[in-house]
C-alpha positions as CSV (number, residue, x, y, z in Angstrom):
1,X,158.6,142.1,154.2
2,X,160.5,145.1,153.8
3,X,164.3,145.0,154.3
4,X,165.7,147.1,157.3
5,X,167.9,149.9,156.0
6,X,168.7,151.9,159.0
7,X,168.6,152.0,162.3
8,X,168.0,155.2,164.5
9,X,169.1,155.2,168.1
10,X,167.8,157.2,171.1
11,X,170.5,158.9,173.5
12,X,169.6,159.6,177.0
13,X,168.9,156.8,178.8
14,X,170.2,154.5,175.7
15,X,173.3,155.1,174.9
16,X,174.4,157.7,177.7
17,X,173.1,158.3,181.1
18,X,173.0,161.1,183.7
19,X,175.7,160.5,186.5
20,X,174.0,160.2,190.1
21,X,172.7,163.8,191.0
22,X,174.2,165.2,188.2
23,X,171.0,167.0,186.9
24,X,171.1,168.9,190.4
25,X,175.0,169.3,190.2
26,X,174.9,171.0,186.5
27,X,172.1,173.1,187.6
28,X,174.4,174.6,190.8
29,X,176.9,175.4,188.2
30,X,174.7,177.2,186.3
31,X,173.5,179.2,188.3
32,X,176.7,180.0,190.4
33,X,178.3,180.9,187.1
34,X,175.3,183.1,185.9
35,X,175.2,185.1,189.2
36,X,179.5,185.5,189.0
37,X,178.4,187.0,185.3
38,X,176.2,189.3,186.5
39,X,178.0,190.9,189.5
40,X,180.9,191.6,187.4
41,X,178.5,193.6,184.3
42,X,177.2,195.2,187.4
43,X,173.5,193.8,187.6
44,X,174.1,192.4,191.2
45,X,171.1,189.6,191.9
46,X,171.9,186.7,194.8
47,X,172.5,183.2,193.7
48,X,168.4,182.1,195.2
49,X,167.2,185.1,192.8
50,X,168.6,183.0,189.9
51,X,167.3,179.9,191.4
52,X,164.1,181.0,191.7
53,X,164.0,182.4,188.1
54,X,166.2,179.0,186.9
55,X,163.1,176.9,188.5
56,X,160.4,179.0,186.8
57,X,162.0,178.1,183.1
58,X,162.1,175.1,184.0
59,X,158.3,174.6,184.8
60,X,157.9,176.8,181.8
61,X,159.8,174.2,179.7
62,X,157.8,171.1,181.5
63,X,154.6,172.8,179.6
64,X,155.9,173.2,176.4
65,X,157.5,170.0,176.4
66,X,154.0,168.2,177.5
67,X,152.9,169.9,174.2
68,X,155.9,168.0,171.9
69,X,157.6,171.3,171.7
70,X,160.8,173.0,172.5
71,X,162.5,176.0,172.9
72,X,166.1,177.6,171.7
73,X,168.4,177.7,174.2
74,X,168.7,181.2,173.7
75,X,164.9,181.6,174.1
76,X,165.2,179.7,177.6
77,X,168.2,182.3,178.9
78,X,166.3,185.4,177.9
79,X,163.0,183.9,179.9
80,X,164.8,183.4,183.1
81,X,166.8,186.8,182.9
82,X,163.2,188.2,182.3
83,X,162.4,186.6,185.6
84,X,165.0,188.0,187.8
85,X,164.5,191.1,185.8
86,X,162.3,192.2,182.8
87,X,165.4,194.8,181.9
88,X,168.0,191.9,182.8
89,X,169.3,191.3,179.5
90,X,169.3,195.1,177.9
91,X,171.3,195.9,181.2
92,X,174.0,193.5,180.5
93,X,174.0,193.9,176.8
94,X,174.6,191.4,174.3
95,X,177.8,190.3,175.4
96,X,176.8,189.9,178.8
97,X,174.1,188.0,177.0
98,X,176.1,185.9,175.2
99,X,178.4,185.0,178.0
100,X,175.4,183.8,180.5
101,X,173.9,181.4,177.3
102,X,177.4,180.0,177.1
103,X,177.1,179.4,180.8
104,X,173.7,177.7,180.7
105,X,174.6,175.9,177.2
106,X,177.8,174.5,178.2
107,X,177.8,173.9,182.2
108,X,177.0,169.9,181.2
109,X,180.5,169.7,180.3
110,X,181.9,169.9,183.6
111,X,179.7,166.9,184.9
112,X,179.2,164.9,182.0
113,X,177.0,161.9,181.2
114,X,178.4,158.6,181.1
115,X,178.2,156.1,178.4
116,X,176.5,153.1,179.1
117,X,177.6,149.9,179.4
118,X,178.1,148.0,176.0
119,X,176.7,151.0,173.8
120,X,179.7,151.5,172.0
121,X,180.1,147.5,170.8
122,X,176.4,147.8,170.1
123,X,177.0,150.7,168.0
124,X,179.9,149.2,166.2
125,X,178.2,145.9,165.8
126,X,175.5,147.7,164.0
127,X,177.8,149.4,161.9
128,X,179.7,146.4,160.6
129,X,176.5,145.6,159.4
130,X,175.9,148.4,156.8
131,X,173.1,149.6,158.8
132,X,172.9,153.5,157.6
133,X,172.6,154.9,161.5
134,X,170.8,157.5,162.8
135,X,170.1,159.7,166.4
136,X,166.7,161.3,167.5
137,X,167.2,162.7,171.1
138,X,165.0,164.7,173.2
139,X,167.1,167.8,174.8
140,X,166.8,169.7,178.2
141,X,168.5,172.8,178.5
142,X,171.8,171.6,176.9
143,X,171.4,172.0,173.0
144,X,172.3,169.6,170.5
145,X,175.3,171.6,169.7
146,X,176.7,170.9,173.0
147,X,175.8,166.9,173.4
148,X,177.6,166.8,169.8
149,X,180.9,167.7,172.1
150,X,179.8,165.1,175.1
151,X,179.8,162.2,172.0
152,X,183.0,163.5,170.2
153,X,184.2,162.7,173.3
154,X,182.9,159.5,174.2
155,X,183.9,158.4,170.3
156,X,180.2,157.1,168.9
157,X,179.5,160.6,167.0
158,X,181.1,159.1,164.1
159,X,179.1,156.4,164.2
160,X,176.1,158.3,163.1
161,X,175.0,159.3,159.6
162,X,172.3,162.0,160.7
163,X,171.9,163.6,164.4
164,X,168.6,164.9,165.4
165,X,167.8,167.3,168.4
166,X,164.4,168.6,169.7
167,X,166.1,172.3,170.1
168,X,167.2,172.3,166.6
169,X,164.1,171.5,164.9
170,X,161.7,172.5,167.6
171,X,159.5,169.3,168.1
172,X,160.2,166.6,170.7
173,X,159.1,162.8,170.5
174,X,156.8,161.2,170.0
175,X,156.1,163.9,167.4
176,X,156.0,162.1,164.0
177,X,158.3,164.7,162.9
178,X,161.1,164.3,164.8
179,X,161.3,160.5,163.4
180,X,160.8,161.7,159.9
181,X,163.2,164.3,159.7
182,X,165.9,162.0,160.6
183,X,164.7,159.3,157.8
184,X,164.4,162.3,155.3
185,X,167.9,162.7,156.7
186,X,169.0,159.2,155.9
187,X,166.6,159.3,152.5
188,X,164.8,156.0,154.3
189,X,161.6,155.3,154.3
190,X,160.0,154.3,157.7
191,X,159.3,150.6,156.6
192,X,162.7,149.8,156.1
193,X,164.1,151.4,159.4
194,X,163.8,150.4,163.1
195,X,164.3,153.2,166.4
196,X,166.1,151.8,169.1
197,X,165.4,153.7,172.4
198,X,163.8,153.0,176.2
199,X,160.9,154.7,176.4
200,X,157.6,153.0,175.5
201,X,155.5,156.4,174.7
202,X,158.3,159.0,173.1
203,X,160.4,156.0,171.5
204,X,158.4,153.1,170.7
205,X,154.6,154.3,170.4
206,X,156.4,157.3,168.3
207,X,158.4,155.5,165.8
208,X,155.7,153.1,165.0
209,X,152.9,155.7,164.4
210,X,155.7,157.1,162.0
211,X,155.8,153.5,160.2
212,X,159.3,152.2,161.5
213,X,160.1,148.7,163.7
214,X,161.0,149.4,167.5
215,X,163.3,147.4,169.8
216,X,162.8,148.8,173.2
217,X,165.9,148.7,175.5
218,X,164.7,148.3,179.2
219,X,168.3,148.5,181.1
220,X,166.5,150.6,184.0
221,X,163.0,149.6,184.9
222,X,161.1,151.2,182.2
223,X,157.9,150.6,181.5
224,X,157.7,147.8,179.3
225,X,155.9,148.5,175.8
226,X,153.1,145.8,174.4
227,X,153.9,147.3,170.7
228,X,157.7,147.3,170.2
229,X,158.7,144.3,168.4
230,X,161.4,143.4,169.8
231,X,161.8,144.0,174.2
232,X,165.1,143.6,175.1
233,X,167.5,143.8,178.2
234,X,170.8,145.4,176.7
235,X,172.2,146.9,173.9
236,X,174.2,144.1,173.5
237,X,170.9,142.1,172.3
238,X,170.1,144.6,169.6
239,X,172.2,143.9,166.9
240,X,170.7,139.6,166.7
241,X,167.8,141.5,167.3
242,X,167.8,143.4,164.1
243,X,168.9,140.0,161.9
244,X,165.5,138.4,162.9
245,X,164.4,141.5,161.6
């Protein structure tokens, strides 16, 4: 059997986790923030106007996403300005344009996720063991640019050799291509890595119809997968986990 090379980890719901109601916290931000933007480039629209066109992206978003796509940040902005106003963004120019995506990019920063519990030993056990490391992460309306910041700050960036994020290559897992980018990344080939992650479709059933080894982490009631080859209950399992490998 082939020896494992690499390992690639998931992030949401791995290694970091939303704080309770953050989703709906970030989302107030936004949108308070947008309609501040707006009122002071003179293109007056109530905070529920935003909502209303902040919801509609969102649904929009849920149907690309069921599709394994994704969408630019800056492609999600311009869509809900359209939907306040299909002259929105020419009105407030690009400036005004810029300032709003920085707004909707950036508001996760002021209610951030939390690492979980023993991710970063698990990370730095892995390490020690000349794993090359890798990251394939789904993303909502906060880019990879800006979750780049959130683990800079939480100290595991480093840990990584190659970072892959749906809104920079424009496929979401399971996609095959999301998994293979990051091995062509870490010049691996999929029988001699393993994806670490939670969810049994987009992490598990994905990496192994790319060719790689699975170890599903079920820390908060997933649903358990019947393919991954190894199941386990915590990160801190994963690294003797990856020796019987």
């Amino acid at each position: 059997m082939r020896k494992i090379a690499a390992v690639i980890f998931d992030l949401w719901d791995t290694l970091i986790q939303e704080r309770p109601g953050g989703n709906e916290k970030v989302a107030r931000l936004r949108i308070e923030r947008i309609a501040d933007i707006l009122t002071k480039r003179g293109a007056v629209h109530s905070p529920e106007e935003i909502r209303l066109a902040y919801n509609r992206t969102g649904e929009f978003l849920e149907l690309a996403w069921s599709k394994r796509r994704d969408m630019p940040v800056r492609d999600q902005v311009l869509f809900m300005l359209n939907c306040v106003d299909g002259k929105l963004s020419r009105r407030i120019g690009r400036e005004g344009f810029g300032e709003v995506q920085k707004v909707y990019e950036e508001s996760l920063l002021d209610n951030p996720p939390l690492l979980l519990p023993g991710a970063k030993e698990a990370l730095g056990a892995v390490r020690s063991r000349g794993y090359k490391m890798g990251l394939i992460s789904n993303t909502g309306r906060t880019p990879g640019r800006v979750l780049r910041v959130v683990m800079d700050r939480m100290d595991i960036s480093e840990c990584f050799n190659a970072m892959t994020f749906s809104d920079e290559i424009l496929v979401r897992k399971p996609a095959e291509k999301a998994f293979r980018t990051t091995l062509d990344r870490l010049k691996i080939l999929p029988k001699a890595a393993v994806h670490v992650g939670d969810d049994a479709d987009k992490d598990v059933l994905g990496a192994r119809k790319a060719g790689m080894r699975t170890i599903q982490v079920l820390a908060n009631g997933e649903e358990r997968s019947e393919v991954a080859d190894f199941v386990v209950g915590s990160l801190a399992e994963v690294p003797d986990r990856l020796d019987a490998l």
